[in-house]
C-alpha positions in Angstrom: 0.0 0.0 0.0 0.7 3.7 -0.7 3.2 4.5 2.9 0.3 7.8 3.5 -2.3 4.9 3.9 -1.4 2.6 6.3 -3.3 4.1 9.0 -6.1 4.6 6.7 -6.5 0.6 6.3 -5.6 0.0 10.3 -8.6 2.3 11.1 -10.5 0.3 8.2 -10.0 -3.4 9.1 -9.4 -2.9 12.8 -13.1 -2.5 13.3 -14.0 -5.8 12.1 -11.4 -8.0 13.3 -12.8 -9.1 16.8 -16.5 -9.8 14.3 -14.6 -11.8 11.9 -12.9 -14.2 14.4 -15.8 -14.9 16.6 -18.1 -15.8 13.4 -18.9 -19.8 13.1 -16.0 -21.4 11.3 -13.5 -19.0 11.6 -10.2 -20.7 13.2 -8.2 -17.9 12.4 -8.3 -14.4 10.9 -5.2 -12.4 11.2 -3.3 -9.3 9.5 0.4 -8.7 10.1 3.1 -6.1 9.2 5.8 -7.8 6.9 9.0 -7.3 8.7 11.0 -6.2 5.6 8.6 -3.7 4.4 6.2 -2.1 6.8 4.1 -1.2 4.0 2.8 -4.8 2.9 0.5 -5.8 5.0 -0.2 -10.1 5.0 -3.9 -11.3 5.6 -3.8 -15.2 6.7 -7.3 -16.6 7.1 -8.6 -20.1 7.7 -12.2 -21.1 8.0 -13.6 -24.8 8.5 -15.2 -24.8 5.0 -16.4 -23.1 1.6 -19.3 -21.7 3.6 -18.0 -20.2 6.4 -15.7 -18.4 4.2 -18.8 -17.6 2.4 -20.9 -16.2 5.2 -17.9 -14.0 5.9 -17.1 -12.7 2.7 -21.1 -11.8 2.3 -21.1 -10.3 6.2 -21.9 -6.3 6.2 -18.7 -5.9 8.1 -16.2 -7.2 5.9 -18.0 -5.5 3.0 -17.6 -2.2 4.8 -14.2 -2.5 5.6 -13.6 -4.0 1.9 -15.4 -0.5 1.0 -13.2 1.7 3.4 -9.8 0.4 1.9 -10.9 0.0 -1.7 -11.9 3.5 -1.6 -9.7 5.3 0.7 -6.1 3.5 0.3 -4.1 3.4 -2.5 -2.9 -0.4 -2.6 0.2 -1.0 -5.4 0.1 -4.3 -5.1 -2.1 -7.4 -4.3 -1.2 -11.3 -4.8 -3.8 -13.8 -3.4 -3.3 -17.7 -2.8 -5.9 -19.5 -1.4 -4.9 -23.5 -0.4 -7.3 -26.4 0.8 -5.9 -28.0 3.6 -6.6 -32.0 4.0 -5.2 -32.2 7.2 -3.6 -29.7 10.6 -0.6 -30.9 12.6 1.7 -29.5 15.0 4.3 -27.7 13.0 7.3 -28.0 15.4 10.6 -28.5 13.8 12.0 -32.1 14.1 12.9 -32.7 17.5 11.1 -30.1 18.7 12.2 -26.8 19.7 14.0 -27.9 23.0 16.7 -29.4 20.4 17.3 -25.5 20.6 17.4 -24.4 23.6 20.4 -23.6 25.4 22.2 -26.0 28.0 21.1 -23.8 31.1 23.5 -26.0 33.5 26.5 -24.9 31.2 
């Protein structure tokens, strides 16, 4: 997005946030600065099914805050991927993460 609008889409999609994730088959629904660039902003969203995502993508709120940034920030870029997952694990690294930890007795 344009640098001038960032606060322009906080104050856009901040309102629905709390809505989105408490609506029936949202497990998660969450926007987050990229590191590297602090103006790309990265939506990650998972729902239970098709019509979950559905319900959500028709809901007033996200159509009002799809509204708000559509009209009032410039975005440069956009890139969408949208995967079906068959199954959720743990995503721990092999070994788990106390492989990494430090020897405290050292």
């Amino acid at each position: 997005m344009h640098p001038d609008d960032r606060q322009k889409f906080v104050d856009a999609v901040l309102p629905h946030l709390s809505y989105t994730a408490a609506q029936p088959g949202c497990v998660f629904y969450v926007f987050a600065a990229d590191l590297l660039d602090p103006n790309v902003i990265h939506l990650s969203e998972g729902w239970e099914d098709q019509a979950a995502l559905d319900r959500h993508n028709s809901s007033e709120p996200f159509l009002k805050a799809l509204r708000d940034v559509t009209q009032n920030v410039r975005i440069l870029d956009r890139q969408g991927q949208k995967y079906e997952i068959a199954s959720q694990g743990a995503g721990d690294p092999p070994g788990g993460t106390e492989a990494f930890a430090s020897d405290s007795s050292s």
